[in-house]
N, C-alpha and C positions, 0 to 999 in steps of 0.2 A: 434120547427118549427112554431108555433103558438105564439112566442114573439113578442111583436107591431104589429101585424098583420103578418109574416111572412115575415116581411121586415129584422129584423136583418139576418136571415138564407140565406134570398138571397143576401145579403151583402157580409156575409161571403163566400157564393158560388159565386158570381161574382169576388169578390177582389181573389181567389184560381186562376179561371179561367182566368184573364186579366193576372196573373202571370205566366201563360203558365201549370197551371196544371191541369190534369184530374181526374174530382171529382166523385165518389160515398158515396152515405150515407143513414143511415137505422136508424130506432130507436127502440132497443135494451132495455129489462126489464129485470135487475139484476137478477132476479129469473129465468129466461127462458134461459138466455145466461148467467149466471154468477153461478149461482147454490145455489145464496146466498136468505135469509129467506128476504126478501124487496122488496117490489113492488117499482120498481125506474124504469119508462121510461128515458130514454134520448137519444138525438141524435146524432150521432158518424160518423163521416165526414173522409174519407179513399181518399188521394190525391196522386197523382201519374205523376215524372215527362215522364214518359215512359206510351203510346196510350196502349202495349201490356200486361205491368205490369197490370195496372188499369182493362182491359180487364179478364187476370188471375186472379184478388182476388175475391174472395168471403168472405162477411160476414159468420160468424161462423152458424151452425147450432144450433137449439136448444137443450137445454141438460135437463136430470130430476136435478130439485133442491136435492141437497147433504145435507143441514143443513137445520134444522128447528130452532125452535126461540131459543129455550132453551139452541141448542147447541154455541149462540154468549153470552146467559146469564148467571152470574154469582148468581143464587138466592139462593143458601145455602150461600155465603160466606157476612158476612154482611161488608156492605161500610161505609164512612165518615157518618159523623151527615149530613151535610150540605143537602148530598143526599135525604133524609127522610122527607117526610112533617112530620108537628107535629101539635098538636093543636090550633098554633101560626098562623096555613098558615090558611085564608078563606078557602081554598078548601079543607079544611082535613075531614069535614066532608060528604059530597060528595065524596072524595074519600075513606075512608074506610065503606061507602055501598056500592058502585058501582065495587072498584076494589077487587073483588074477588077471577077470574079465574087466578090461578098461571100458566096455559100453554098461556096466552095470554099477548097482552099492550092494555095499554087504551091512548088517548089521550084526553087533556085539547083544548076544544073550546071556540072561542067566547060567548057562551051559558054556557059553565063549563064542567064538565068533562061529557065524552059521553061513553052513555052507549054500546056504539055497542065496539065488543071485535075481536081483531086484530091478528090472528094466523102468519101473517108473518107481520114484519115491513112496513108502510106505510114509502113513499119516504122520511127518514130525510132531515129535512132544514137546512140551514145557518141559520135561525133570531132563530133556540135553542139557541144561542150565543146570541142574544137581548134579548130576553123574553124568564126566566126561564120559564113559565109554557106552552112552547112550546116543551117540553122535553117530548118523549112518558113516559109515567110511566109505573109500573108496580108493583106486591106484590112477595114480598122474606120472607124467615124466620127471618126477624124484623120488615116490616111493609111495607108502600106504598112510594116506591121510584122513581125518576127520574134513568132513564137511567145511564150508567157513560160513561164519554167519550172513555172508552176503548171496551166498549159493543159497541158504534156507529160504534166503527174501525173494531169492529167483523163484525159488521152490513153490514158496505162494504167490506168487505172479503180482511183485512188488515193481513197479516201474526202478526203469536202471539207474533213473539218477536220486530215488532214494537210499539215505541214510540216517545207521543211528546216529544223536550225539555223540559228542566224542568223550562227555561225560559220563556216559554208561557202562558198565563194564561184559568184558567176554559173557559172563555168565549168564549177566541178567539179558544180553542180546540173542540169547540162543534160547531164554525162556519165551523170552517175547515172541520169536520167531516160531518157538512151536505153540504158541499158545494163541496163534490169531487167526481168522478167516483169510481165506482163499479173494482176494483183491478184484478178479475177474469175476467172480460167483454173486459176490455184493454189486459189485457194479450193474450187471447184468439185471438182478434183481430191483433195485434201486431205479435201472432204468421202468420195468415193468410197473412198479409202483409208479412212475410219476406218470405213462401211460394210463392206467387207472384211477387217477387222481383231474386227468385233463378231462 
């Protein structure tokens, strides 16, 4: 809502509107409407070629979050090297003082890594995919690691037996992963919509 000034949003809602459709939209946090462990606002735009439909939907009510952090983590099972800082990374020494608390993440700032400690996921991004040390971290039973892209897919409450291709690489999986909706939050909605639509 607050993109360029709030111009893209009414872009999008004008271009809906000139198309003959009637728009509602709300902004919706992963953890309140999705039930999942990340503070992810965003906002969810519900179009309707029918006055009466649009009229009928409501956005979902809020729900109590279902998962905490540890249920999307993976910290007994130990990962790739790659995942792992090591003495090799600047930040490793910084990181094994600060990352301690195994029920939380930390994340790497502009400043380095920051001491304030994160019980649900802060909103993942796309530029994890640009700049590794954008990757929340965390300590497991081998040491101080980055996320994996399969904890992100937990993160947005991706069912467990999906995956990427295996043609895809780390990078572009980790952009993908911060650059998508919360999985529970659409559904939810999606269900509403077709309530609406019956």
């Amino acid at each position: 809502m607050r993109h360029d000034d709030g111009k893209t949003f009414l872009a999008i809602y004008g271009t809906l509107a000139r198309l003959g459709y009637y728009v509602t939209y709300k902004v919706l946090d992963a953890q309140e409407y999705g039930g999942a462990p990340q503070k992810r606002e965003r906002i969810f735009i519900a179009a309707f070629e029918s006055y009466e439909a649009c009229g009928r939907f409501r956005f979902p009510e809020p729900m109590p979050r279902t998962l905490c952090l540890n249920d999307c983590l993976k910290r007994t099972a130990k990962q790739e090297k790659p995942y792992y800082y090591t003495s090799e990374n600047y930040l490793y020494g910084q990181l094994e003082r600060i990352v301690t608390d195994r029920e939380a993440l930390y994340l790497i700032t502009d400043g380095g890594v920051s001491a304030k400690k994160y019980y649900i996921a802060s909103a993942l991004k796309a530029n994890m995919g640009t700049f590794p040390d954008r990757i929340p971290v965390l300590r497991d039973d081998y040491g101080v690691r980055k996320l994996t892209e399969d904890e992100c897919l937990a993160l947005q409450g991706f069912p467990k037996d999906f995956s990427f291709p295996n043609d895809i690489t780390r990078e572009a999986k980790y952009k993908q992963a911060g650059n998508t909706v919360c999985v529970p939050v659409v559904e939810r909605i999606a269900e509403k919509i077709a309530e609406a639509l019956t």
